[in-house]
NULO-583888 format. One record per atom (N, C-alpha, C): atom name; z negated, x, y negated. Coordinates in steps of 0.001 Angstrom, whole numbers, plus 524288, in hexadecimal, padded with zeros to 5 digits. Atoms other than C-alpha are relative to their C-alpha. Layout:
# NULO-583888
+-------+-------+-------+-------+
: atome :     z :     x :     y :
+-------+-------+-------+-------+
:    CA :     Z :     X :     Y :
...
+-------+-------+-------+-------+
This chain:
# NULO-583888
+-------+-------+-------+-------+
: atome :     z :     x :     y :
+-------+-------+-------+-------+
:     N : 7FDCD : 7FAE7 : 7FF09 :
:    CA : 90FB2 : 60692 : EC2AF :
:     C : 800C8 : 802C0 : 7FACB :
:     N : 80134 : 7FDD9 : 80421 :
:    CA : 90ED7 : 61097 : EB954 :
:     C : 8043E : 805AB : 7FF88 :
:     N : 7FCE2 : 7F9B9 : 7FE1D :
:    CA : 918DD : 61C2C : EB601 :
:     C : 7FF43 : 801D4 : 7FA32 :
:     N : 80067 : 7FB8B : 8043D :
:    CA : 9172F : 628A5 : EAF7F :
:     C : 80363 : 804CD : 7FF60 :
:     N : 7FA95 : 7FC76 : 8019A :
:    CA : 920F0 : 62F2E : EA630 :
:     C : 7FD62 : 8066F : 800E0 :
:     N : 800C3 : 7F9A4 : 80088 :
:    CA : 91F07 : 63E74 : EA93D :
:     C : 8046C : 80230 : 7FBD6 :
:     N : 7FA28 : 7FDDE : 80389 :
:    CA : 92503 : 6445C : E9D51 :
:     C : 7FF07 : 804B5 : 800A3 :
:     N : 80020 : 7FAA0 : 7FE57 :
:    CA : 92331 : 652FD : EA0CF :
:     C : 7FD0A : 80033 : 803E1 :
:     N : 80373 : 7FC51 : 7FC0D :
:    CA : 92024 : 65DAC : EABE3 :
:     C : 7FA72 : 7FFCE : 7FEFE :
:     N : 80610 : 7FDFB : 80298 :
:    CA : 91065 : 65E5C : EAA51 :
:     C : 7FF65 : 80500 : 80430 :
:     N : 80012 : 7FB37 : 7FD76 :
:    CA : 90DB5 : 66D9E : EADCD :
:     C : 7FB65 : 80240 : 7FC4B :
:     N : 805E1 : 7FFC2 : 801AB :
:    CA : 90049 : 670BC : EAB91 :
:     C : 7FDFF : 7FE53 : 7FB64 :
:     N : 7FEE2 : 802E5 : 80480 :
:    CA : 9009C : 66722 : EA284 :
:     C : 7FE99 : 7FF97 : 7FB72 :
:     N : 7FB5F : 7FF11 : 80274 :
:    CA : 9089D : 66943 : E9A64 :
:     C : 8049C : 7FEAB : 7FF2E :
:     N : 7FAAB : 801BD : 7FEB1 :
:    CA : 915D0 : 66386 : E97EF :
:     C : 80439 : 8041E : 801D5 :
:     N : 7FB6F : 7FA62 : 7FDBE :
:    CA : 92198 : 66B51 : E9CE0 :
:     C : 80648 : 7FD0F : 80047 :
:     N : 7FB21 : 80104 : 7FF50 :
:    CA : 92E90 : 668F2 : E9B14 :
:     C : 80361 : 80450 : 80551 :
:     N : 7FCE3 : 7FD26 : 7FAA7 :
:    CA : 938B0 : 66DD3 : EA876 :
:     C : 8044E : 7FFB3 : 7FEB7 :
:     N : 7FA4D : 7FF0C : 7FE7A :
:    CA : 94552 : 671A7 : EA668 :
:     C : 8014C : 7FEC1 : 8030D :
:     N : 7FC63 : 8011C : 7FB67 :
:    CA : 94E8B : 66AF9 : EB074 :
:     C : 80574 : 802A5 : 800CC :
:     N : 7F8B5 : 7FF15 : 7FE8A :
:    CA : 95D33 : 670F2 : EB4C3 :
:     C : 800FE : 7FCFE : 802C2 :
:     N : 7FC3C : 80362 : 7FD2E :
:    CA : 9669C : 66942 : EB923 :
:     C : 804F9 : 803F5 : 800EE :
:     N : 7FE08 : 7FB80 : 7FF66 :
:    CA : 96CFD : 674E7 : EC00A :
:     C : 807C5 : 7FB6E : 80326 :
:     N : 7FA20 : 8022E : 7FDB8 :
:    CA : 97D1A : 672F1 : EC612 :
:     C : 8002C : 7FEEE : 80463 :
:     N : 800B6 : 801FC : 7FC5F :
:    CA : 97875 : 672BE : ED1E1 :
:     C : 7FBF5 : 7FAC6 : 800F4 :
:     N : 803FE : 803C9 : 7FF64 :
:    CA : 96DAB : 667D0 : ECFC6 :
:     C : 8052D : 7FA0A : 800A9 :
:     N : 7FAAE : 8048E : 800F5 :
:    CA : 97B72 : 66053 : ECB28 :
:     C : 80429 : 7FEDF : 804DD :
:     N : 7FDE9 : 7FFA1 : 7FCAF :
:    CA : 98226 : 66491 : ED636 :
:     C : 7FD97 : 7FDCC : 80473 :
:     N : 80444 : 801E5 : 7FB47 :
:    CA : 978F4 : 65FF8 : EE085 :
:     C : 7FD17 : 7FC47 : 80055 :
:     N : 8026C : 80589 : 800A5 :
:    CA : 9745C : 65333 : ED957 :
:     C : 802D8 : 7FD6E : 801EE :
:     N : 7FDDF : 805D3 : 7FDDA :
:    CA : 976AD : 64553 : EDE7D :
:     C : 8004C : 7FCE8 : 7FCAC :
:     N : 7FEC7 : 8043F : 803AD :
:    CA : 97AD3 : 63B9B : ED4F2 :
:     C : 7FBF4 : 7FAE4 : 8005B :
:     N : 80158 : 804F1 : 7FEEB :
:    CA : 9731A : 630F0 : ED385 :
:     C : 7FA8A : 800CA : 80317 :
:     N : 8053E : 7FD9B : 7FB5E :
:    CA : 966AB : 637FF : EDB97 :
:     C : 7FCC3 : 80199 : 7FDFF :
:     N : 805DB : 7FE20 : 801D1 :
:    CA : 9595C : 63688 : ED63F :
:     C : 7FEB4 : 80574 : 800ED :
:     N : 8023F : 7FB66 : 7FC68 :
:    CA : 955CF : 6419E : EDE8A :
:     C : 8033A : 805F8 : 7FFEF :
:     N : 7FCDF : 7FB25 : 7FEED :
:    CA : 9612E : 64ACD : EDEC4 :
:     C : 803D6 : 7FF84 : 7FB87 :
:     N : 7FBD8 : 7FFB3 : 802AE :
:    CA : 96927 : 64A38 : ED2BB :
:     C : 7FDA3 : 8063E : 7FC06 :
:     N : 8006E : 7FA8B : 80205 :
:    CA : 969D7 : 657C4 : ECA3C :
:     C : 7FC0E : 7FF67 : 7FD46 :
:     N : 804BF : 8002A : 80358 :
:    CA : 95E5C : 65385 : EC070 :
:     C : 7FD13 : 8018B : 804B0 :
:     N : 80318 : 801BB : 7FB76 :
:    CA : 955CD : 64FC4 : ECD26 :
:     C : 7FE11 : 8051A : 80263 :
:     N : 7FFB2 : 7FBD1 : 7FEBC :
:    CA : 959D4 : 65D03 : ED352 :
:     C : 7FD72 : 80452 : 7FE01 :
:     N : 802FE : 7FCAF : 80177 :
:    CA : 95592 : 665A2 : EC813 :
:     C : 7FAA0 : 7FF5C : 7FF0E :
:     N : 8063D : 80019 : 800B7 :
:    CA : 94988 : 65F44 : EC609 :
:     C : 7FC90 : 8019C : 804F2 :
:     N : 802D9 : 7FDC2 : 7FB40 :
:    CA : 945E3 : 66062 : ED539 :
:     C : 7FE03 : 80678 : 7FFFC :
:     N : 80207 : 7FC6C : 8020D :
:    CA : 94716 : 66D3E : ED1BE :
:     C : 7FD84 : 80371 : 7FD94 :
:     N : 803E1 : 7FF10 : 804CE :
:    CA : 93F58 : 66ED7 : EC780 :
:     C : 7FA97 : 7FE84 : 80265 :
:     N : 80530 : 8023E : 7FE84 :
:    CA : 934F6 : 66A6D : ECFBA :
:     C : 7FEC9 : 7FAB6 : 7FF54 :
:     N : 8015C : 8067A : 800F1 :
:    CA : 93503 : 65B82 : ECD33 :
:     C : 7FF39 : 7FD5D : 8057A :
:     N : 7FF1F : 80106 : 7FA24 :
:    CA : 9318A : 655FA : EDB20 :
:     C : 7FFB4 : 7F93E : 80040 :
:     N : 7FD13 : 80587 : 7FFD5 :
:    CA : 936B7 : 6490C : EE04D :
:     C : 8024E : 7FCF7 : 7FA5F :
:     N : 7FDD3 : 8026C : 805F1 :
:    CA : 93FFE : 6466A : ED3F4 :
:     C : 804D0 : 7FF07 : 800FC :
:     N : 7FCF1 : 8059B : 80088 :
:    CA : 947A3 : 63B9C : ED0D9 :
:     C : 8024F : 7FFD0 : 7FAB6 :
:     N : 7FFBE : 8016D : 80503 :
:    CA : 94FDF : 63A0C : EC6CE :
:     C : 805BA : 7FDE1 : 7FDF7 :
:     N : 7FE53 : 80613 : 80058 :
:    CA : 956E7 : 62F9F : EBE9A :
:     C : 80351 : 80175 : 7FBD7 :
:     N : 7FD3B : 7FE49 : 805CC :
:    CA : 95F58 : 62EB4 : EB215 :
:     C : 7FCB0 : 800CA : 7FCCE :
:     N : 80504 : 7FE68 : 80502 :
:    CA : 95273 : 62EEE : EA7A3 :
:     C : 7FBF1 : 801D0 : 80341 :
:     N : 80546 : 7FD96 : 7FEE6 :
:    CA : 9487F : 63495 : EB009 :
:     C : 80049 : 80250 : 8064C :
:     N : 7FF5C : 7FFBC : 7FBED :
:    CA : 94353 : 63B09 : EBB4E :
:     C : 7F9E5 : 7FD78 : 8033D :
:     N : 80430 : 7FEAE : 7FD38 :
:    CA : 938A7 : 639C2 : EC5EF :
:     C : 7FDE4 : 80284 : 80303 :
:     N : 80216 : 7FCD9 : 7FD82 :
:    CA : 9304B : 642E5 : ECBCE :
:     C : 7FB3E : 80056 : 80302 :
:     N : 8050B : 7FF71 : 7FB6F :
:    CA : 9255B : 64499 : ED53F :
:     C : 7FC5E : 80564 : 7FBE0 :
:     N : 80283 : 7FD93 : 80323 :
:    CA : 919DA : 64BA4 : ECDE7 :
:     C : 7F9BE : 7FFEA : 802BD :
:     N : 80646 : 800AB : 7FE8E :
:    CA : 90B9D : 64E55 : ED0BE :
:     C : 7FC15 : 7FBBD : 7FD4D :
:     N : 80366 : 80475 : 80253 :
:    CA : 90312 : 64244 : ECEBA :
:     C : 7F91D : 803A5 : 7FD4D :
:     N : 805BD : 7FEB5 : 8048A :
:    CA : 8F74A : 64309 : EC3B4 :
:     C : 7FE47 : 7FA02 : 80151 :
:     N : 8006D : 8051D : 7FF58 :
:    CA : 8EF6C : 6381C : EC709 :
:     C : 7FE27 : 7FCB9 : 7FAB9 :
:     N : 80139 : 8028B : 80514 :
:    CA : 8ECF7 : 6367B : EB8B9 :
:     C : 8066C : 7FCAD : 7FDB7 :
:     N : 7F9EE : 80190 : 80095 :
:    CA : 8FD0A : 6332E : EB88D :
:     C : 800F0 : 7FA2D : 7FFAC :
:     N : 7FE74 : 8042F : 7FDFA :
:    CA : 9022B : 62522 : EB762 :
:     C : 80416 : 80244 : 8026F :
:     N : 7FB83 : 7FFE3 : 7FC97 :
:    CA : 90B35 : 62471 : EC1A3 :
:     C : 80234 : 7FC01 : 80132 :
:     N : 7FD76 : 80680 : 7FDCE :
:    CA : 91551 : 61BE8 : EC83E :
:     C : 801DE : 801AD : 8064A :
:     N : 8016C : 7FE7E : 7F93D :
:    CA : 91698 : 622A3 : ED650 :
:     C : 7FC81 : 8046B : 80086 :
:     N : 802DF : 7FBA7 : 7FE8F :
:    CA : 90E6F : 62C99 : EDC7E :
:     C : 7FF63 : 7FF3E : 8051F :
:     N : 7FE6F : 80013 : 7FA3D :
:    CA : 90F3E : 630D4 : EEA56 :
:     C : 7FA44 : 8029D : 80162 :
:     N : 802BB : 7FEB3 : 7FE74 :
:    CA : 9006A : 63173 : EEE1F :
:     C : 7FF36 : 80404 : 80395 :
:     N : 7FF2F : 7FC57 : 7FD79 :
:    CA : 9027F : 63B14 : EF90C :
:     C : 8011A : 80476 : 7FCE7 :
:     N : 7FD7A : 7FB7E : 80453 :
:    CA : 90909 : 64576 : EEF11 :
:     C : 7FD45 : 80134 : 7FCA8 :
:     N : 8041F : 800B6 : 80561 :
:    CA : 9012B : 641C4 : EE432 :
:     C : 80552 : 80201 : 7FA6A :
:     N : 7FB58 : 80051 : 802DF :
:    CA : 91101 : 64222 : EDDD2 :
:     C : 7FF8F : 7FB24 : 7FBDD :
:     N : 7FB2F : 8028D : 801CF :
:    CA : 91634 : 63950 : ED38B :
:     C : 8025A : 80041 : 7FE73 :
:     N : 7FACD : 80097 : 80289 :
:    CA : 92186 : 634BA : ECF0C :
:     C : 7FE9C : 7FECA : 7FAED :
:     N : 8008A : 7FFD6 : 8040F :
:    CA : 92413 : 63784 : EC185 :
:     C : 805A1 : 7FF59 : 7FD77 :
:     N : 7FBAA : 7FEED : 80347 :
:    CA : 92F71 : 63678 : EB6E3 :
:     C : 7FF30 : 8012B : 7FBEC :
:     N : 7FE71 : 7FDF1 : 8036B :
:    CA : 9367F : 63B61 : EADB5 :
:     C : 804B1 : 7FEC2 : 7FC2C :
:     N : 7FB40 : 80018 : 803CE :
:    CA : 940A4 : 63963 : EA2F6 :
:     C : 801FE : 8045F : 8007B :
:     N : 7FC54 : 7FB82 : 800DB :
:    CA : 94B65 : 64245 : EA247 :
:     C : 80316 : 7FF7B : 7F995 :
:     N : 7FC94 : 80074 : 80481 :
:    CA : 9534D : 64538 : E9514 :
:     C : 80519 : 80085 : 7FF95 :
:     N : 7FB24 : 802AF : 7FCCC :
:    CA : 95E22 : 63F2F : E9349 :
:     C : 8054D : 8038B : 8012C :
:     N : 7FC5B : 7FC59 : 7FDFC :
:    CA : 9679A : 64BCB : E9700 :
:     C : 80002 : 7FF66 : 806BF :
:     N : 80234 : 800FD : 7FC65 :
:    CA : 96190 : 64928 : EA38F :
:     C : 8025C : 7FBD0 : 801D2 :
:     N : 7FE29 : 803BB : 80082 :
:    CA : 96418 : 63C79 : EA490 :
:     C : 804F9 : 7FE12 : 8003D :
:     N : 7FA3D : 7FED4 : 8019C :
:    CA : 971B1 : 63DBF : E9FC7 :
:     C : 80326 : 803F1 : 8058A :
:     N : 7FEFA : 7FCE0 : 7FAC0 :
:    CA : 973B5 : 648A3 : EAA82 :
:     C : 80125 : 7FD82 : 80526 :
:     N : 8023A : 80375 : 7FA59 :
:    CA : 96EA3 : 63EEF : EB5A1 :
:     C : 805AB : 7FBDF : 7FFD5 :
:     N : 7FC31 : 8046A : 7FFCE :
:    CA : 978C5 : 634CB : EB1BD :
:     C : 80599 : 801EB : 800C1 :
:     N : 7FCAC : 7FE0E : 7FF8E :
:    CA : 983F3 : 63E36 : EAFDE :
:     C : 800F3 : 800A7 : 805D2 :
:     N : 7FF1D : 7FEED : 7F8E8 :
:    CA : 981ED : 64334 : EBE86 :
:     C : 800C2 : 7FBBD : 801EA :
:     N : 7FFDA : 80402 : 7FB8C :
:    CA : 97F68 : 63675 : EC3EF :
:     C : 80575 : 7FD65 : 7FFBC :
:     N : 7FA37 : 801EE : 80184 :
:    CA : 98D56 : 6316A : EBCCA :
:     C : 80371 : 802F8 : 803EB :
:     N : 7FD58 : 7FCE5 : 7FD31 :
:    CA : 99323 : 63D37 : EC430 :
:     C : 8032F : 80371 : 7FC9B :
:     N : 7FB8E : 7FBF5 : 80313 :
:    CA : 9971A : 643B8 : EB7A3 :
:     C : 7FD2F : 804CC : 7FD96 :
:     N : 800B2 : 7FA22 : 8001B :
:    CA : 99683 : 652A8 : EB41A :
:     C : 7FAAD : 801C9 : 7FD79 :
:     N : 805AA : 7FDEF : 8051E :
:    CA : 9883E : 657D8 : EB0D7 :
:     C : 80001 : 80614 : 8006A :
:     N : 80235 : 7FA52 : 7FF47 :
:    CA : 98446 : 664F6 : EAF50 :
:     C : 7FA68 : 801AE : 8008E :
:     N : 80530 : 7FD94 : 800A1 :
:    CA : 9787C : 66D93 : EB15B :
:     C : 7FC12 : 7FFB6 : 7F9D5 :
:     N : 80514 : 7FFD1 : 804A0 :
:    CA : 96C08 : 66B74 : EA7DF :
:     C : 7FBF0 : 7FF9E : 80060 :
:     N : 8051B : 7FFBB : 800F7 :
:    CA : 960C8 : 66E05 : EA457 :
:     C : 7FA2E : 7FBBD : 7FC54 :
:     N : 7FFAD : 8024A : 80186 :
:    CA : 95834 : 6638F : E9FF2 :
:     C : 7F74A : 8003F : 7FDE0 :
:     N : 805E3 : 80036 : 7FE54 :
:    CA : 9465F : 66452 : E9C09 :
:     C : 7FEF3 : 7F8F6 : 8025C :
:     N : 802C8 : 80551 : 7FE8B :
:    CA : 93E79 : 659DA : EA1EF :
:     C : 7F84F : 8013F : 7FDF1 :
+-------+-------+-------+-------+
């Protein structure tokens, strides 16, 4: 099995860095502890990231398969895979604060 680090957006490739917010309501409406629904998770859905997952150092995302890609899932039907990412460590730091249950604020963070 084989996995591959995606370190940037590729947009007509090209690298691309994305601004993320981590708006008051993303904070307000996250779940502690919830791959799926915690305020990082939230703004990235937003941002367009589809089926994303995400952890204390990284995330994962569902992405359009290149069949030149190593991969480590891919959902033949879709022609999706799953990809990750590192986050920096404000990020990181953020994720743990919420999940503790103690006070974060709104930010902005690139990926």
């Amino acid at each position: 099995m084989l996995s591959y680090r995606y370190s940037t957006i590729k947009e007509k490739g090209e690298d691309k860095m994305v601004t993320i917010k981590v708006t008051k309501e993303d904070i307000e409406n996250g779940i502690k502890r919830n791959a799926t629904r915690c305020p990082v998770a939230l703004a990235l859905n937003r941002k367009g990231f589809d089926k994303i997952s995400v952890y204390a150092g990284y995330m994962s995302y569902a992405d359009k398969a290149n069949l030149r890609d190593n991969i480590y899932f891919l959902d033949f039907k879709s022609r999706y895979v799953r990809r990750t990412k590192d986050f920096p460590v404000e990020v990181s730091t953020f994720i743990a604060r919420f999940d503790a249950g103690l006070i974060v604020e709104p930010f902005e963070f690139k990926i």
